[in-house]
Backbone bond lengths (Angstrom), bond angles and torsions (degrees), N, CA, C in turn:
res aa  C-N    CA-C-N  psi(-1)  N-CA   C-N-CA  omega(-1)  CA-C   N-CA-C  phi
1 X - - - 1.448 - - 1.533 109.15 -
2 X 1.269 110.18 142.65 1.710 116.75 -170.93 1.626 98.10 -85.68
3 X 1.163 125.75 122.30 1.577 136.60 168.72 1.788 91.31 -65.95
4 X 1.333 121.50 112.57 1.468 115.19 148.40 1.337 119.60 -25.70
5 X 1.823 110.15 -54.85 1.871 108.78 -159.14 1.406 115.17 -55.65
6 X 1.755 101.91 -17.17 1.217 96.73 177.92 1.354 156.27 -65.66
7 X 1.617 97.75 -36.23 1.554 119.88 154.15 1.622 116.05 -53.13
8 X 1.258 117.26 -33.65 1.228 122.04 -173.81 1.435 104.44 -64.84
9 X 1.443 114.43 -51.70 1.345 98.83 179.45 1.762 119.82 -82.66
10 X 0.718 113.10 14.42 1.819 125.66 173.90 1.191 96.51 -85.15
11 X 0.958 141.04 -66.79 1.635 150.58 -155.90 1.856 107.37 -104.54
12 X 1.550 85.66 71.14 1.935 73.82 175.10 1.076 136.96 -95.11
13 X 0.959 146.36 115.79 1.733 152.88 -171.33 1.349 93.29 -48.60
14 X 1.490 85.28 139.14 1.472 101.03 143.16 1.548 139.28 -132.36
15 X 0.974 139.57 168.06 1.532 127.25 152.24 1.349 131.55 -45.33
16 X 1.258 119.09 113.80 1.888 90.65 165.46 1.409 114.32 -53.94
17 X 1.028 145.47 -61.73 1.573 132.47 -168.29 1.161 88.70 -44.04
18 X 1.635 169.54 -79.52 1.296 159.71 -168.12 1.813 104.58 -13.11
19 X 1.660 106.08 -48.61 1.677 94.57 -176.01 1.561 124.49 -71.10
20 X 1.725 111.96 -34.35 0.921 95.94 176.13 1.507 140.04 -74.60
21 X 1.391 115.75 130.80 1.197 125.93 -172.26 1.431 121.54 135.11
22 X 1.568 95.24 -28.47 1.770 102.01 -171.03 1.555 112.45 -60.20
23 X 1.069 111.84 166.73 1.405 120.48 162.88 1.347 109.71 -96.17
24 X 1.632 93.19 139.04 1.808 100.73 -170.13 2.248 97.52 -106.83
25 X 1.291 97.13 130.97 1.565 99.53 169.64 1.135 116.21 -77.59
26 X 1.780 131.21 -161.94 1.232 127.68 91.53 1.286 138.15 -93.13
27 X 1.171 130.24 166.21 2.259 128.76 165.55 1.552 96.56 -13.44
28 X 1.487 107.79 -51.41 1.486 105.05 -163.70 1.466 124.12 -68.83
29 X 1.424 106.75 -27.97 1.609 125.97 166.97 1.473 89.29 104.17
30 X 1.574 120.96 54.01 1.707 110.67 -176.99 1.520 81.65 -113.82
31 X 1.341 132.92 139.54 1.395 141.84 174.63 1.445 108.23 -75.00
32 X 1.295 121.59 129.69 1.146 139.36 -168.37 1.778 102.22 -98.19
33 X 1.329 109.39 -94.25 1.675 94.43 159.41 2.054 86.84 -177.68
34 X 1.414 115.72 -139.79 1.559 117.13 -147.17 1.351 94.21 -116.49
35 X 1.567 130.95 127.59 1.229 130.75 177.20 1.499 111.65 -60.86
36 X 1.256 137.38 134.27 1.519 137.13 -162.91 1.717 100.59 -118.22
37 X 1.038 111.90 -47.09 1.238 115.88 -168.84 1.695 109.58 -146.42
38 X 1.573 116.08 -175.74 1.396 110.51 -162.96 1.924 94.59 -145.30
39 X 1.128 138.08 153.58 1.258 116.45 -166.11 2.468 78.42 -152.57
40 X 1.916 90.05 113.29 1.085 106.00 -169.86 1.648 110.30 -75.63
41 X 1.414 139.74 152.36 1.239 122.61 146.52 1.437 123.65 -94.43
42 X 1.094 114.96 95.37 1.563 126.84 174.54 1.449 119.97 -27.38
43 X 1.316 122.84 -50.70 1.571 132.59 165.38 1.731 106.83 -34.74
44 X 0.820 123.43 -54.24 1.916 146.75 -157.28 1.057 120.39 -120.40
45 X 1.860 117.70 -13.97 1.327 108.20 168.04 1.556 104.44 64.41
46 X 1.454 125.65 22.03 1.665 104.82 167.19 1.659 91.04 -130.78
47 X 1.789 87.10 -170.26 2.032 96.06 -170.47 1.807 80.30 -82.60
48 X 1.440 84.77 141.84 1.541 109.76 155.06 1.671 121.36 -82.77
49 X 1.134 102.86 -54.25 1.496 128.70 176.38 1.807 131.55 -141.91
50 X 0.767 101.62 155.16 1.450 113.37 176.71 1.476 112.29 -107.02
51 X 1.455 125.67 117.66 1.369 121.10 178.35 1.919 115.77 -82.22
52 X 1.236 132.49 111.34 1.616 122.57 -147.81 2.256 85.30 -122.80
53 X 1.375 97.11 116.29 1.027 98.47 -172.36 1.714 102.09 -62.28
54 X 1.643 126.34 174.63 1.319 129.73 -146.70 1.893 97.69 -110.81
55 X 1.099 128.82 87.35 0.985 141.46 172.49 1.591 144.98 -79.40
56 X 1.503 100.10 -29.44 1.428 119.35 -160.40 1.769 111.01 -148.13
57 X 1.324 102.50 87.32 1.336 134.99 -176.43 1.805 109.44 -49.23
58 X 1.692 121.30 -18.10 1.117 107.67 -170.95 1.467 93.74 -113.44
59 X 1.582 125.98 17.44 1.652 133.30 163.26 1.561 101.02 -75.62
60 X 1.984 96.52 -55.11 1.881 101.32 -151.05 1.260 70.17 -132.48
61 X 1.326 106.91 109.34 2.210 114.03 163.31 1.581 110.69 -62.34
62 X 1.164 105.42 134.62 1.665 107.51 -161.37 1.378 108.27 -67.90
63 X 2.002 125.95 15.00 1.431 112.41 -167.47 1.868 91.01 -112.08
64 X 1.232 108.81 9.17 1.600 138.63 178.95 1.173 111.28 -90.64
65 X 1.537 123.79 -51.60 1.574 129.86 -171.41 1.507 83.13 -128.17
66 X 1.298 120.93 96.01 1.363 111.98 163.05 1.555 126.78 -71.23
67 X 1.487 112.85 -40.93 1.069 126.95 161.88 1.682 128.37 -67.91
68 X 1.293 117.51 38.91 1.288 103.39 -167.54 1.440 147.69 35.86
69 X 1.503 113.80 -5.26 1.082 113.03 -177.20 1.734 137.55 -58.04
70 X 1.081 107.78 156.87 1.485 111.09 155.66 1.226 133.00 16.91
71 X 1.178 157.79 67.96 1.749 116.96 157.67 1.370 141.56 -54.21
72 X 1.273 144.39 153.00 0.855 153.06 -150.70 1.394 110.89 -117.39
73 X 1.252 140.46 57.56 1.551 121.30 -152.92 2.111 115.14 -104.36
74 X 0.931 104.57 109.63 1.689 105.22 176.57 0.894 107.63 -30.35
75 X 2.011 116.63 138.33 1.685 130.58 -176.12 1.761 86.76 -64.84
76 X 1.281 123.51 -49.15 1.845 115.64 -162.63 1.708 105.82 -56.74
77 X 1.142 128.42 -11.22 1.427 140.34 175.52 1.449 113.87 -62.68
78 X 1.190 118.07 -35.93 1.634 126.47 158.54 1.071 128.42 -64.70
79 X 0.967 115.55 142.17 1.508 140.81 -174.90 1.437 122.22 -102.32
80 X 1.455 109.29 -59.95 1.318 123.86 152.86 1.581 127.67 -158.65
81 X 1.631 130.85 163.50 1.325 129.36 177.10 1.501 100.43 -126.90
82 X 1.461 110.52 130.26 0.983 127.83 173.76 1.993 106.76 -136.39
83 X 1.452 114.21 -130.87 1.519 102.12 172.49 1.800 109.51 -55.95
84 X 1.465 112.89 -42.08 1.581 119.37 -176.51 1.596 96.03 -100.35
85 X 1.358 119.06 -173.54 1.549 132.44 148.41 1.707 96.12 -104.20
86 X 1.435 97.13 153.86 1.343 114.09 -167.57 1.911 84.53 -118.29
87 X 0.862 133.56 150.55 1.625 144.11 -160.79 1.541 100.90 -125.68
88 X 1.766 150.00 130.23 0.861 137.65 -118.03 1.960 76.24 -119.55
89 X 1.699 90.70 -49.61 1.611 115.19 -149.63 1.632 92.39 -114.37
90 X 1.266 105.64 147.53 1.975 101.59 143.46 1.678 99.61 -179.64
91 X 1.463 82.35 139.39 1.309 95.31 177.33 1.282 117.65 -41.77
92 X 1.433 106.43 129.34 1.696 111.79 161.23 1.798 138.88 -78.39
93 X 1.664 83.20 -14.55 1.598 96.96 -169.88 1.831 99.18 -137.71
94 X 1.313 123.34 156.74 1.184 125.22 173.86 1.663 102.41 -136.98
95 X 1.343 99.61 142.81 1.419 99.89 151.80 1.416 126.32 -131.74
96 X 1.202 106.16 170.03 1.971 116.71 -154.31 1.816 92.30 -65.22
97 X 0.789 127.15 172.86 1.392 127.16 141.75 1.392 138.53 -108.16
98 X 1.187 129.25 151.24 1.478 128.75 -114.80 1.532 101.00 -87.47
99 X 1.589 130.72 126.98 1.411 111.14 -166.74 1.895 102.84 -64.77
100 X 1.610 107.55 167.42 1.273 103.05 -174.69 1.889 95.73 -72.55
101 X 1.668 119.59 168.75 1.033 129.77 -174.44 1.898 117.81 61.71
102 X 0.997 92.97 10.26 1.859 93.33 -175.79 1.892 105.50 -123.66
């Protein structure tokens, strides 16, 4: 017979205030940088995204994010959160975006 309590503890909630701060990886264990903020979807009531401040120049080459900013990375991009988030997917390659008129 399946004990209910058990699932409960498999699947543990957390807080969002719990994410911010963590350090986000990738699979590969390349450090991504520090979750800053959390960006909700109102429709569904879950995280859409995680905002992961810009840390690591050989993820997003700095002639890509000139401004240092932000990343933006999708909640389905995880894999798992434990002390860090572990990141499931991430791009390997970027490209510029296209100047206007070209």
């Amino acid at each position: 017979m399946i004990d209910p309590r058990e699932s409960v503890e498999r699947h543990k909630v957390i807080e969002i205030r719990e994410l911010i701060g963590k350090n986000v990886y990738t699979m590969e264990g390349d450090y991504v940088g520090r979750v800053l903020d959390i960006i909700l979807s109102l429709r569904d009531l879950s995280i859409s995204k995680i905002i992961v401040s810009y840390e690591n120049p050989r993820l997003v080459p700095p002639d890509i994010n000139k401004d240092h900013k932000p990343l933006g990375i999708p909640y389905n991009w995880i894999y798992g959160i434990g002390d860090a988030i572990i990141l499931s997917t991430f791009p390997k390659f970027f490209r510029r975006k296209k100047e206007e008129g070209s």
